[in-house]
PQR file of N, CA, C, O and H, with PARSE charges and radii, in Angstrom:
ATOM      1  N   UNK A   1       0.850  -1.182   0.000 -0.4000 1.5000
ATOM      2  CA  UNK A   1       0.000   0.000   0.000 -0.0000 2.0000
ATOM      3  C   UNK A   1       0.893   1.242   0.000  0.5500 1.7000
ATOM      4  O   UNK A   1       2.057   1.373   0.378 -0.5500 1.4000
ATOM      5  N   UNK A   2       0.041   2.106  -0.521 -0.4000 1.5000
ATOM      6  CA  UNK A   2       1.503   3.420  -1.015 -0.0000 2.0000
ATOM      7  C   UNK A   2       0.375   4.943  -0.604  0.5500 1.7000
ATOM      8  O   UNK A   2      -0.809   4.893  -0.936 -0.5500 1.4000
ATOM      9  H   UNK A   2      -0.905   2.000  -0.829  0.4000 1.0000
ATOM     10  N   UNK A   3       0.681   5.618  -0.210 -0.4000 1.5000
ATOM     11  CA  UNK A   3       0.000   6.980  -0.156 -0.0000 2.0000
ATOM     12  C   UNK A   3       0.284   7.814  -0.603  0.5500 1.7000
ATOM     13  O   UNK A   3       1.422   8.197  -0.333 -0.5500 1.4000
ATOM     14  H   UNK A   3       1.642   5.659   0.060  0.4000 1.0000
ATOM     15  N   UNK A   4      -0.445   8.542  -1.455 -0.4000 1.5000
ATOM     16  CA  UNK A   4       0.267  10.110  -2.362 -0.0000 2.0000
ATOM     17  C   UNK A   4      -0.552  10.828  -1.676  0.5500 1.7000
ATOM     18  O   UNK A   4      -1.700  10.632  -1.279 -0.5500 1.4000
ATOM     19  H   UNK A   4      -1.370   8.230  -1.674  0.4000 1.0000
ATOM     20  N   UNK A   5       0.414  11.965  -1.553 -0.4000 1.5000
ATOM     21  CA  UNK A   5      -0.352  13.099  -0.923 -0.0000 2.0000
ATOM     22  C   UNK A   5      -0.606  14.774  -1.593  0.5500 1.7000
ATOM     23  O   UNK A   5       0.475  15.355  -1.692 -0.5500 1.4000
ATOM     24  H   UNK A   5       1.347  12.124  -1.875  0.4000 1.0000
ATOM     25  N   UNK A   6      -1.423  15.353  -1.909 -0.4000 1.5000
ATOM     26  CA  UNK A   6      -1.588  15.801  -2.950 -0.0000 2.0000
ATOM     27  C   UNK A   6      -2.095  17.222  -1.988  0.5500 1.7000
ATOM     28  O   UNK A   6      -2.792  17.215  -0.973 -0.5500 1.4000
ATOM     29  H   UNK A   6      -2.302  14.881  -1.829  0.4000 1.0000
ATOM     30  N   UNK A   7      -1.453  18.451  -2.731 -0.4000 1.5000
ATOM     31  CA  UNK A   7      -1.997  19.521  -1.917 -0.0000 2.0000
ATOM     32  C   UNK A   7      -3.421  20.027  -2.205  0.5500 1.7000
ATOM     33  O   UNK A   7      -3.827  20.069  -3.366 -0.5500 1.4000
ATOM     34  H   UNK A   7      -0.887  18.457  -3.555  0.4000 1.0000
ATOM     35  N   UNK A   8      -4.306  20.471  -1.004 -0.4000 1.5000
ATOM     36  CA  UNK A   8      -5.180  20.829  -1.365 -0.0000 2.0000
ATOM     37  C   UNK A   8      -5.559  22.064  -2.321  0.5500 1.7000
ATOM     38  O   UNK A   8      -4.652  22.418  -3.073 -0.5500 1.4000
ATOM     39  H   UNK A   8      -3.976  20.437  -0.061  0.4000 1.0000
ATOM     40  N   UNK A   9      -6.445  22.578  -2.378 -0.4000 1.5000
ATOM     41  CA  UNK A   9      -6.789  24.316  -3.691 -0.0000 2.0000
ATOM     42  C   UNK A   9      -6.303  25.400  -2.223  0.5500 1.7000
ATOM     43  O   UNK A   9      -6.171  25.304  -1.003 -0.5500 1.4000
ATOM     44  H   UNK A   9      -7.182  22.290  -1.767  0.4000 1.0000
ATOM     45  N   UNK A  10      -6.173  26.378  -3.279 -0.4000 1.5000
ATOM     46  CA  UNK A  10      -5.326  27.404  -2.309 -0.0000 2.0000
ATOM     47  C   UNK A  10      -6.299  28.011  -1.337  0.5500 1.7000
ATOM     48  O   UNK A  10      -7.414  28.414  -1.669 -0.5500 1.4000
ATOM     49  H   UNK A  10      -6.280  26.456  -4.270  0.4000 1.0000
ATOM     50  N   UNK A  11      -5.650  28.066   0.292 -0.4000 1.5000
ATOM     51  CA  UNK A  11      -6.494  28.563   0.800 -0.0000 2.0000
ATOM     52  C   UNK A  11      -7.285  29.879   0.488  0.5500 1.7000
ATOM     53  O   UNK A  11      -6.835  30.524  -0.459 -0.5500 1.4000
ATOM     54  H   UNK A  11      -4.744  27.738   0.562  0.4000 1.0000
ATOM     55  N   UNK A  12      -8.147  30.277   0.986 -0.4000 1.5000
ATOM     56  CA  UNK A  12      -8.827  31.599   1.128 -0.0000 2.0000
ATOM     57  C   UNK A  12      -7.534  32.903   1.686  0.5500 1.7000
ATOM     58  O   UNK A  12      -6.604  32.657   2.454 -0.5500 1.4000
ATOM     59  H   UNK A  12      -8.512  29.753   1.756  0.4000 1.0000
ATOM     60  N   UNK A  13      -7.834  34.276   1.036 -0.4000 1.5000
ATOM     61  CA  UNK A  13      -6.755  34.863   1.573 -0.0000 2.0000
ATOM     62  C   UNK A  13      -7.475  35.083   2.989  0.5500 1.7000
ATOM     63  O   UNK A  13      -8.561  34.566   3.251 -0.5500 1.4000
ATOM     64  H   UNK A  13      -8.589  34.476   0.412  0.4000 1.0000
ATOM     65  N   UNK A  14      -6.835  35.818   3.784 -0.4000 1.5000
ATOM     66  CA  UNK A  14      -6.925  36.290   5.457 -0.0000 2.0000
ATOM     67  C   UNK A  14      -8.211  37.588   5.536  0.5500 1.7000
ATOM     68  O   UNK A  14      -8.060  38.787   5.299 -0.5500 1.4000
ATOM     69  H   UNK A  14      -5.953  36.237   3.571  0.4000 1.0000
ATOM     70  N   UNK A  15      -9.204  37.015   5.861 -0.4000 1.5000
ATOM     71  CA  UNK A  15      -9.852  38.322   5.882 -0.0000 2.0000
ATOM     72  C   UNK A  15      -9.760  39.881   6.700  0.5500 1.7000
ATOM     73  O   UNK A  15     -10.102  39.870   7.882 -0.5500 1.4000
ATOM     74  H   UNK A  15      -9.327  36.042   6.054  0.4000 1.0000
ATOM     75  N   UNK A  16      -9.359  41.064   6.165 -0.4000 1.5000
ATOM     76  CA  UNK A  16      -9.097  42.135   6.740 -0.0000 2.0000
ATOM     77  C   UNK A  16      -9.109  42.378   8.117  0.5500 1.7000
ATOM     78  O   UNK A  16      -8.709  41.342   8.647 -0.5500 1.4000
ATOM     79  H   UNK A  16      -9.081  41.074   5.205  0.4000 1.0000
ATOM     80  N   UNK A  17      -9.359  43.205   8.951 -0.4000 1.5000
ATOM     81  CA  UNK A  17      -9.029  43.345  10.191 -0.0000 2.0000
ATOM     82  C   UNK A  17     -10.106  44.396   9.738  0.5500 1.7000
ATOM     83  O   UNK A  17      -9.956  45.032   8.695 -0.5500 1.4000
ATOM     84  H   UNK A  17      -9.684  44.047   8.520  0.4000 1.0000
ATOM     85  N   UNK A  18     -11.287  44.572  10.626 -0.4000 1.5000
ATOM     86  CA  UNK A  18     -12.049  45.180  11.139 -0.0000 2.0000
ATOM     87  C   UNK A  18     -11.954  46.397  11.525  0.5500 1.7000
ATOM     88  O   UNK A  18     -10.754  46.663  11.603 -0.5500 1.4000
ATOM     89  H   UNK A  18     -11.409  44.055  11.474  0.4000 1.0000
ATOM     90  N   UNK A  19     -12.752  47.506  11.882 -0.4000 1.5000
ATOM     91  CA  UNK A  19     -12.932  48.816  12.102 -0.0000 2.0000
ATOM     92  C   UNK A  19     -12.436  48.734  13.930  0.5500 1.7000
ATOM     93  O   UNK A  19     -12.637  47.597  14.357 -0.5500 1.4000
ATOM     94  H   UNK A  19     -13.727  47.290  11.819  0.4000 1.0000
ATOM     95  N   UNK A  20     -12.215  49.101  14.340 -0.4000 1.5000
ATOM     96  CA  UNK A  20     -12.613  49.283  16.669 -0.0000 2.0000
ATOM     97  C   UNK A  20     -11.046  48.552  16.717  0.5500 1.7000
ATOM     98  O   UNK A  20      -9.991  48.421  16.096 -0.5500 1.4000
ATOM     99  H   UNK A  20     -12.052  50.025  13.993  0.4000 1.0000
ATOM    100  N   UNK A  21     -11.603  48.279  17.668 -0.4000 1.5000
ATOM    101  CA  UNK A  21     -10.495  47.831  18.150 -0.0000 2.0000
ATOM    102  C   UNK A  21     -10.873  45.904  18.263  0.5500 1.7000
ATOM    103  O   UNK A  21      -9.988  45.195  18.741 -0.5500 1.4000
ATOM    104  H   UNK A  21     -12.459  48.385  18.174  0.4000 1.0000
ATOM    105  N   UNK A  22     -12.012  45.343  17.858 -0.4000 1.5000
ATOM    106  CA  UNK A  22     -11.811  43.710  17.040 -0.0000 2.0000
ATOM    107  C   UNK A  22     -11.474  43.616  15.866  0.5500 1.7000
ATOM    108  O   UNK A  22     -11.680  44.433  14.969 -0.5500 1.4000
ATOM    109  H   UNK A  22     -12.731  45.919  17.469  0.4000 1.0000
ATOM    110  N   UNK A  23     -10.775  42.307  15.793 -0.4000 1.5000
ATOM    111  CA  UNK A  23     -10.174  41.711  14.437 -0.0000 2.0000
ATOM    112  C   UNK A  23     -10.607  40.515  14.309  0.5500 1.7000
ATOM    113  O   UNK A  23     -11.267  40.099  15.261 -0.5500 1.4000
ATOM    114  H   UNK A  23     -10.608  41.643  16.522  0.4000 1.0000
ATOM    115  N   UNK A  24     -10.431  39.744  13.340 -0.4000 1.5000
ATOM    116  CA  UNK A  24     -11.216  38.622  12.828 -0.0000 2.0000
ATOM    117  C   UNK A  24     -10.177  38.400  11.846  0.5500 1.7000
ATOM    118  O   UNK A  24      -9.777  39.010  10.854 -0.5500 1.4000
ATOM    119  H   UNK A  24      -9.894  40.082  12.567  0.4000 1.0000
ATOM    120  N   UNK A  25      -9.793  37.055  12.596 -0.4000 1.5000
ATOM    121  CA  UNK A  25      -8.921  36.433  11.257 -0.0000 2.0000
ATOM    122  C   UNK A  25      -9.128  35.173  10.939  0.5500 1.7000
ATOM    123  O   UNK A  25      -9.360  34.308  11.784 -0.5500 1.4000
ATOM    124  H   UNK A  25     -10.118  36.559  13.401  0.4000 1.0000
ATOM    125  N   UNK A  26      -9.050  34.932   9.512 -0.4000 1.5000
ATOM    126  CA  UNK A  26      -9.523  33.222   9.596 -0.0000 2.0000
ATOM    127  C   UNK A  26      -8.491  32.519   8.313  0.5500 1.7000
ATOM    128  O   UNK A  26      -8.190  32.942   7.197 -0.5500 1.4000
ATOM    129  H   UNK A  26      -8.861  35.634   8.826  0.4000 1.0000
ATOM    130  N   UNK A  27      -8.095  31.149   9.125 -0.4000 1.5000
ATOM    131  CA  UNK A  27      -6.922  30.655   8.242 -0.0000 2.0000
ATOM    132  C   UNK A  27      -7.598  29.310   7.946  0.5500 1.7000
ATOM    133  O   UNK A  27      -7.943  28.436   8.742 -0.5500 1.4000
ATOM    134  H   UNK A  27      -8.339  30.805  10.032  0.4000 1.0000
ATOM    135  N   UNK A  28      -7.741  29.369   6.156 -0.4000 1.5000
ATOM    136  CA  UNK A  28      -7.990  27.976   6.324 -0.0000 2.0000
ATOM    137  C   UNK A  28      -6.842  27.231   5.514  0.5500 1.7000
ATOM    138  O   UNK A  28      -6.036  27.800   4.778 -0.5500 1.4000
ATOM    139  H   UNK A  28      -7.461  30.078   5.510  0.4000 1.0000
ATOM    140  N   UNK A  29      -6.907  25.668   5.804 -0.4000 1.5000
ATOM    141  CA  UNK A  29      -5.917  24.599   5.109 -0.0000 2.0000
ATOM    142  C   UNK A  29      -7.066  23.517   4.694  0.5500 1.7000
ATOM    143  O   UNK A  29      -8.270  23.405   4.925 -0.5500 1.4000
ATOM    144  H   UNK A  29      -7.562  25.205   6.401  0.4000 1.0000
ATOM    145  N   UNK A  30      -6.265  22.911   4.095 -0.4000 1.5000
ATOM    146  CA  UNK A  30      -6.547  21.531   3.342 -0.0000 2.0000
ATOM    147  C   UNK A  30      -5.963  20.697   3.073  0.5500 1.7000
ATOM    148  O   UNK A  30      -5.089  21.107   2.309 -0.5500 1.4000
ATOM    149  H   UNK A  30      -5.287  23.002   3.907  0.4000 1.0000
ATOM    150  N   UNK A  31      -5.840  19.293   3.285 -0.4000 1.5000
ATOM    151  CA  UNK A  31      -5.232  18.300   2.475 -0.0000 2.0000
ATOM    152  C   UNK A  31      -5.649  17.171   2.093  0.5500 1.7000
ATOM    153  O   UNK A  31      -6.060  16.309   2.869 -0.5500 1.4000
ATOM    154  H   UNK A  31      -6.550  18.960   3.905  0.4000 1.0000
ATOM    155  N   UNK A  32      -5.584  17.038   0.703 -0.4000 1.5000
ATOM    156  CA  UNK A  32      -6.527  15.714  -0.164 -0.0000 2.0000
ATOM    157  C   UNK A  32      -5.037  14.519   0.392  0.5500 1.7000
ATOM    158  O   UNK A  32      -3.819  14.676   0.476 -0.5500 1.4000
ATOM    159  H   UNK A  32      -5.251  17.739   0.072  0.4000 1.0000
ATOM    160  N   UNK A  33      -5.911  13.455   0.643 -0.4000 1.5000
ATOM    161  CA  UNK A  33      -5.099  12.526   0.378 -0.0000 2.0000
ATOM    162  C   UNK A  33      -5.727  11.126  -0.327  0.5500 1.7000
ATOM    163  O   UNK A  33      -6.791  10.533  -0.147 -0.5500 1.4000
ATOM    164  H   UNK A  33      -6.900  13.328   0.575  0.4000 1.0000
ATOM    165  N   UNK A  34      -4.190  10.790  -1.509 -0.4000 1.5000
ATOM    166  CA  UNK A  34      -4.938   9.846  -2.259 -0.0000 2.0000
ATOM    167  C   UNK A  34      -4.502   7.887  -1.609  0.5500 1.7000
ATOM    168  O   UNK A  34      -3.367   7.542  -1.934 -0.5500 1.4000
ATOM    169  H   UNK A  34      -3.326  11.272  -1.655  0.4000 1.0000
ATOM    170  N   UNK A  35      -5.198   6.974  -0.931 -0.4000 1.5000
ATOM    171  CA  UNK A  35      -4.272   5.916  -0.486 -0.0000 2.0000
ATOM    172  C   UNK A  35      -4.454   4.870  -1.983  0.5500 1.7000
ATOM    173  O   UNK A  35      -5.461   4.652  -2.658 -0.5500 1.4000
ATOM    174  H   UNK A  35      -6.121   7.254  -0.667  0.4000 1.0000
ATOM    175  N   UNK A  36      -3.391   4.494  -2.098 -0.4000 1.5000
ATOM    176  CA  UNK A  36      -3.322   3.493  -3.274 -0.0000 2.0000
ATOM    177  C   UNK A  36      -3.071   2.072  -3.216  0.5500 1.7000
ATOM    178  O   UNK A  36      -1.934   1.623  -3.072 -0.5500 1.4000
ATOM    179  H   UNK A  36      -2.573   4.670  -1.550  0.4000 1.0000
ATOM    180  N   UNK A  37      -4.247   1.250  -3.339 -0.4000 1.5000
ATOM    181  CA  UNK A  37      -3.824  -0.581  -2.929 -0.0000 2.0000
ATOM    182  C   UNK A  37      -3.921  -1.473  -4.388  0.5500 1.7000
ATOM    183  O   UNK A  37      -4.782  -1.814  -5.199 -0.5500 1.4000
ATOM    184  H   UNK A  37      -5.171   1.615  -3.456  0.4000 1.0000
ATOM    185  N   UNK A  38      -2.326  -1.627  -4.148 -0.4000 1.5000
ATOM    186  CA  UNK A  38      -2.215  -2.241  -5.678 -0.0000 2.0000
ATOM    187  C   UNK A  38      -2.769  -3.091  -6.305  0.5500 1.7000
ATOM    188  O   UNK A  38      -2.308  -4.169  -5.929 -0.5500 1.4000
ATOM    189  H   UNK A  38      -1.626  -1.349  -3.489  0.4000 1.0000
ATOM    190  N   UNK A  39      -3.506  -3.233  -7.057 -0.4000 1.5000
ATOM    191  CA  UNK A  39      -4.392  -4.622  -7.742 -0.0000 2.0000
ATOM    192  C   UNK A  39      -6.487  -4.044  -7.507  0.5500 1.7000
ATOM    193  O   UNK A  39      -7.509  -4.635  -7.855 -0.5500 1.4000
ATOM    194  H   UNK A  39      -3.881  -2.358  -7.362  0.4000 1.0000
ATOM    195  N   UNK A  40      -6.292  -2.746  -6.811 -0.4000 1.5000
ATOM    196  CA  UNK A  40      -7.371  -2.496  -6.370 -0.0000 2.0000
ATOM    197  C   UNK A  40      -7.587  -1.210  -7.361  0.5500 1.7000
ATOM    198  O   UNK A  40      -6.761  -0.533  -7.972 -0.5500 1.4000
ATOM    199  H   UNK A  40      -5.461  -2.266  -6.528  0.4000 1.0000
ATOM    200  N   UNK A  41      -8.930  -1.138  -7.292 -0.4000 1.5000
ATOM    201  CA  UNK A  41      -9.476   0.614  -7.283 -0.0000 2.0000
ATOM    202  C   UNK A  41      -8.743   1.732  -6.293  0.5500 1.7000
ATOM    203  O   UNK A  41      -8.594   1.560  -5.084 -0.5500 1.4000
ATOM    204  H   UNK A  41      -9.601  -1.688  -6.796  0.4000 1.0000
ATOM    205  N   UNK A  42      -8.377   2.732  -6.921 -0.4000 1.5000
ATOM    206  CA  UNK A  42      -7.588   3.327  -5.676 -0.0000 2.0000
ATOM    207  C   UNK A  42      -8.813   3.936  -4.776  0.5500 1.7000
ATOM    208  O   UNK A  42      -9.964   4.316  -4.996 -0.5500 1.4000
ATOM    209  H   UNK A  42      -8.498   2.872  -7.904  0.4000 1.0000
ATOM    210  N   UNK A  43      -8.055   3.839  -3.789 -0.4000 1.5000
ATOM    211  CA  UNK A  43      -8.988   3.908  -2.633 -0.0000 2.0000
ATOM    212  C   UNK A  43      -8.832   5.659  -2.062  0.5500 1.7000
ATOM    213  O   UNK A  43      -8.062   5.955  -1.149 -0.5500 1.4000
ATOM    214  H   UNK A  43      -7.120   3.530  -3.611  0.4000 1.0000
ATOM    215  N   UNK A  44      -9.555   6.512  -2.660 -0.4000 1.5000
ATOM    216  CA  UNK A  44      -9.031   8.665  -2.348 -0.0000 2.0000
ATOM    217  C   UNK A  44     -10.019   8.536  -1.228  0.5500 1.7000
ATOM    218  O   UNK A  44     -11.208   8.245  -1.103 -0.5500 1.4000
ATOM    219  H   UNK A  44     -10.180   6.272  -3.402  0.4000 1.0000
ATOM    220  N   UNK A  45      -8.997   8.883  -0.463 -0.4000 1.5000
ATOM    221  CA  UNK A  45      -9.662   9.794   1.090 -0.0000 2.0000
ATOM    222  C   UNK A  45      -9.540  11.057   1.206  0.5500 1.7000
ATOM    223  O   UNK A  45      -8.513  11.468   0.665 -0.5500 1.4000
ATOM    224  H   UNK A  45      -8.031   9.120  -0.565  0.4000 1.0000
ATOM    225  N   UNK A  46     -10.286  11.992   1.780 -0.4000 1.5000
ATOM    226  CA  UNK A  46      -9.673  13.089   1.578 -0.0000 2.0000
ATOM    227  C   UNK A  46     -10.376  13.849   3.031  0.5500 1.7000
ATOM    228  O   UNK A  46     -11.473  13.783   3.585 -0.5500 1.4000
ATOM    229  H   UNK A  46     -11.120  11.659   2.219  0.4000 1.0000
ATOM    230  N   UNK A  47      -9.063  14.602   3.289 -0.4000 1.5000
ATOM    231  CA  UNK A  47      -9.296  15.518   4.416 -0.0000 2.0000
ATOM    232  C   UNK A  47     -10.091  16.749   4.746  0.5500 1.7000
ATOM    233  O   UNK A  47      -9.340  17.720   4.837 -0.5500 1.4000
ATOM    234  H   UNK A  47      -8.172  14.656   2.839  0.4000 1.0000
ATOM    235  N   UNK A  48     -11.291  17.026   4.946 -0.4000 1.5000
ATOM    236  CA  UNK A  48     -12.136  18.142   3.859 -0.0000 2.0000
ATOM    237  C   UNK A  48     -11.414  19.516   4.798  0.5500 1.7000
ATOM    238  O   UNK A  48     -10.721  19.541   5.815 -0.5500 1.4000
ATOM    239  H   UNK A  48     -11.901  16.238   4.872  0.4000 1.0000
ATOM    240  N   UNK A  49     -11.806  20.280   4.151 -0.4000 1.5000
ATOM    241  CA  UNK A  49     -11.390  21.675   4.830 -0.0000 2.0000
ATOM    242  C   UNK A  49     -11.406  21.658   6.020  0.5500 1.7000
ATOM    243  O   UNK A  49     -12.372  21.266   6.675 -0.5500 1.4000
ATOM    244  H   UNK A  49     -12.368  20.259   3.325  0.4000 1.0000
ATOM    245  N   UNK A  50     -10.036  22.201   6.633 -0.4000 1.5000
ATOM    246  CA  UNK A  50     -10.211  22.584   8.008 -0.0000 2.0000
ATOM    247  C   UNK A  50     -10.479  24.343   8.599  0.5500 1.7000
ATOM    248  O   UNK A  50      -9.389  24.835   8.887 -0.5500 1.4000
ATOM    249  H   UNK A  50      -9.251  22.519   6.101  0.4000 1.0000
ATOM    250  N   UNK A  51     -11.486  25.184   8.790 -0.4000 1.5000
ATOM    251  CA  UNK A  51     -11.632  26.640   9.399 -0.0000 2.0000
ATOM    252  C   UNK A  51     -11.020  26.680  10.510  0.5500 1.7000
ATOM    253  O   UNK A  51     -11.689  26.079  11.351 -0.5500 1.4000
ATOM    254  H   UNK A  51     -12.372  24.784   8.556  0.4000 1.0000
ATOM    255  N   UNK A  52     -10.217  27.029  10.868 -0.4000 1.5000
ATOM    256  CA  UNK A  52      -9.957  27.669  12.267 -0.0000 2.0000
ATOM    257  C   UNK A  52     -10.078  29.248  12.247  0.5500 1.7000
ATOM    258  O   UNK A  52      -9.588  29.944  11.358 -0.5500 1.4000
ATOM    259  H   UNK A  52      -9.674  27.517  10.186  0.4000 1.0000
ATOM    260  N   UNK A  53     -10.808  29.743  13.362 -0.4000 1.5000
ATOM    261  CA  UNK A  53     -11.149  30.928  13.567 -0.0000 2.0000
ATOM    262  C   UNK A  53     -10.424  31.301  15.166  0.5500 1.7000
ATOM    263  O   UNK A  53     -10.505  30.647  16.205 -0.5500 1.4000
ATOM    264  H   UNK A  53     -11.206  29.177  14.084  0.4000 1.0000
ATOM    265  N   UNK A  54      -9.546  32.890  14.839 -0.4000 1.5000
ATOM    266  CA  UNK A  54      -9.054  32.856  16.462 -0.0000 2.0000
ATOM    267  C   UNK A  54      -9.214  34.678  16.166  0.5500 1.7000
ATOM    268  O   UNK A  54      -8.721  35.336  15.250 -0.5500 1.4000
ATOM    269  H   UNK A  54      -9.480  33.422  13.995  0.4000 1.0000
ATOM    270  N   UNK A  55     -10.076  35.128  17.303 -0.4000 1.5000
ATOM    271  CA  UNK A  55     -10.471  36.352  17.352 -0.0000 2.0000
ATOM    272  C   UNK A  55      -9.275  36.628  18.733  0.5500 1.7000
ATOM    273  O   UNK A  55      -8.612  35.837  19.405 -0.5500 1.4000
ATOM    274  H   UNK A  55     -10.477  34.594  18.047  0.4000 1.0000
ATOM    275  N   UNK A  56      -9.387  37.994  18.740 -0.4000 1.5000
ATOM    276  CA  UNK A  56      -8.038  38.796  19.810 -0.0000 2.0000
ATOM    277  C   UNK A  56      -8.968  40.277  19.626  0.5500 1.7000
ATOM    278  O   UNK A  56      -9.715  40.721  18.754 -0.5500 1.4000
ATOM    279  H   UNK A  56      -9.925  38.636  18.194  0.4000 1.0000
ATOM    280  N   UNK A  57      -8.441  40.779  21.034 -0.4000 1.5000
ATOM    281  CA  UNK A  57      -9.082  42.119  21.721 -0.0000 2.0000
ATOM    282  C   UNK A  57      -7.921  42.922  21.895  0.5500 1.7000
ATOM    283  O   UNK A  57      -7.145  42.783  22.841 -0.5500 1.4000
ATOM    284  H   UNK A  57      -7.834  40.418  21.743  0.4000 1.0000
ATOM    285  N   UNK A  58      -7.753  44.067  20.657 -0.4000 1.5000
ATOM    286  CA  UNK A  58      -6.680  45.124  21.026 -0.0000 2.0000
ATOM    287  C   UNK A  58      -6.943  45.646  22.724  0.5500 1.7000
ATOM    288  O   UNK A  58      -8.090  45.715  23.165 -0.5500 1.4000
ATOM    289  H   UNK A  58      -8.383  44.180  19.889  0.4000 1.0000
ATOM    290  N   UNK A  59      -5.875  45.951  23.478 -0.4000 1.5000
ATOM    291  CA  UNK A  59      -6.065  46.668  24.751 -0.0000 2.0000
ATOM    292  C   UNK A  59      -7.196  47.629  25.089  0.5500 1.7000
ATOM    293  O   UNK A  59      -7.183  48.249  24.025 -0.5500 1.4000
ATOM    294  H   UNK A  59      -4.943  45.896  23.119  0.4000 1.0000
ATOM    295  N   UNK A  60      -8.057  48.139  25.718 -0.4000 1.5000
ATOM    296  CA  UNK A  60      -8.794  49.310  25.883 -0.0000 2.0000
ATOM    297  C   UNK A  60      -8.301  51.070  25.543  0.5500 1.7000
ATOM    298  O   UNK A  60      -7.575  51.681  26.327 -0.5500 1.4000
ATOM    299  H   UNK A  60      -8.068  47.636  26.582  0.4000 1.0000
ATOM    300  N   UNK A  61      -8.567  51.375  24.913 -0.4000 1.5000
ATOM    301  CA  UNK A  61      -8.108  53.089  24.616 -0.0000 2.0000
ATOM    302  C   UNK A  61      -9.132  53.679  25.141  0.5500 1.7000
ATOM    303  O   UNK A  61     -10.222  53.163  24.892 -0.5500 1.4000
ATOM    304  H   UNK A  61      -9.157  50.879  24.275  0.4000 1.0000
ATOM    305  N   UNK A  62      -9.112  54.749  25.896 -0.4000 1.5000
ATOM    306  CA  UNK A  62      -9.982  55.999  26.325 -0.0000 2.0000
ATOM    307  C   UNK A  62      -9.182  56.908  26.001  0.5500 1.7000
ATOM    308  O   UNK A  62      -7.975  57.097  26.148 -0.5500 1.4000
ATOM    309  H   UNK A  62      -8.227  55.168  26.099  0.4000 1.0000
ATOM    310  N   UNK A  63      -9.829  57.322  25.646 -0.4000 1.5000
ATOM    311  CA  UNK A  63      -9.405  59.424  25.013 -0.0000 2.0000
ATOM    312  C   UNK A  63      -9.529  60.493  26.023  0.5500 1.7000
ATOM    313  O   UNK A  63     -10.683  60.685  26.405 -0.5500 1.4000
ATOM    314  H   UNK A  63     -10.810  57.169  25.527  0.4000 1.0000
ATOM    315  N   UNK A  64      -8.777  61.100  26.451 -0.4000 1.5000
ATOM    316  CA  UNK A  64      -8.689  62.111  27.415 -0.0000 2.0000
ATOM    317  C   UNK A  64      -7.984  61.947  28.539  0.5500 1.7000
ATOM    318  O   UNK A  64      -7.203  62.764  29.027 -0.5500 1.4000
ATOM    319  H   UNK A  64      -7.839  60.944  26.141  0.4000 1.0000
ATOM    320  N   UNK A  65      -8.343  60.580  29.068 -0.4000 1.5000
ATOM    321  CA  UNK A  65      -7.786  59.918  30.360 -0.0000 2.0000
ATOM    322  C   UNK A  65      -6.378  60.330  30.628  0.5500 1.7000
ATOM    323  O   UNK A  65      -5.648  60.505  29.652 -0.5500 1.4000
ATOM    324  H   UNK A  65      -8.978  59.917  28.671  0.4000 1.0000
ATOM    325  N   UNK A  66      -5.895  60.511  31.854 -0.4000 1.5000
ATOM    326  CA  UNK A  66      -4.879  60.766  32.476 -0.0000 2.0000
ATOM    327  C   UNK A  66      -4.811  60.067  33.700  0.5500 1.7000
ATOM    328  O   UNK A  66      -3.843  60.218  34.445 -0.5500 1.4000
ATOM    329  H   UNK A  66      -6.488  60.369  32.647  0.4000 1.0000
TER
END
């Protein structure tokens, strides 16, 4: 048995960073994989998209404060 591994389609680019002080970023990946059993139909599995989403809170700003 033999495995090729084949890259997935290009991720999505990074979506912008938001107005305030939240951001929103999202990274995605992929990977197809093909398993191959000789004498057989090849046997494609594939890894479907993975989203990971990781939000972050710039520090607090007030204006005037001293």
């Amino acid at each position: 048995m033999s495995a090729v591994l084949t890259p997935a389609p290009a991720p999505a680019a990074a979506e912008p960073p938001g107005t305030g002080d939240r951001h929103r970023l999202t990274v995605t990946a992929g990977l197809a994989v093909d398993v191959v059993h000789p004498g057989d139909e090849p046997d494609a599995r594939r890894i479907d998209t993975v989203v990971c989403r990781m939000r972050f809170r710039a520090g607090a700003r007030t204006a005037g404060a001293a």
